[in-house]
N, C-alpha and C positions, 0 to 999 in steps of 0.2 A: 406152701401149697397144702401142709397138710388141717393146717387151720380152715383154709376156705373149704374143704371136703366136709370136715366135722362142722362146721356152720350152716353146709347145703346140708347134711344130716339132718342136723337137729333144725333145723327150717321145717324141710319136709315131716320130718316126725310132727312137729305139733301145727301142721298141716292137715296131717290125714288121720295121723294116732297110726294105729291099727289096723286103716280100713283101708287094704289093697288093690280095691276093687276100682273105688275114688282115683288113687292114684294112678290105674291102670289106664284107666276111664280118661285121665285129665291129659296123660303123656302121649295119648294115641290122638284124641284132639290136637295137641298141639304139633304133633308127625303131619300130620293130613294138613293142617292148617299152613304150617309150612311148605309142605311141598305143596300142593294147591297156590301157594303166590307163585314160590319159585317156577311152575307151569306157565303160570299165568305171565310171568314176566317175561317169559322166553316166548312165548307165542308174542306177545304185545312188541319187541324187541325186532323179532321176525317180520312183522306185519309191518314196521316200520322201516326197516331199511329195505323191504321189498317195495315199499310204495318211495321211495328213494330215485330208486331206477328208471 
């Protein structure tokens, strides 16, 4: 386990380098993008076994 930790390290490092801002910029995208499907999937989910009935 501690291998795959230092590999997602050193990924991200010569990813971003230095530039935390990128990084911040990129993980808050990817939060939002995810929840945004998983919304999306529950509404869609919803709408379907309502139209079921």
């Amino acid at each position: 386990m501690n291998e795959i930790g230092q590999l997602i390290l050193k990924t991200i490092t010569e990813l971003f380098g230095d530039n935390y801002i990128d990084l911040l910029i990129y993980m808050s995208l990817l939060f939002v993008t995810i929840w945004l499907f998983k919304e999306f999937k529950s509404r869609v989910d919803n709408e379907e076994i309502r139209m079921k009935r």
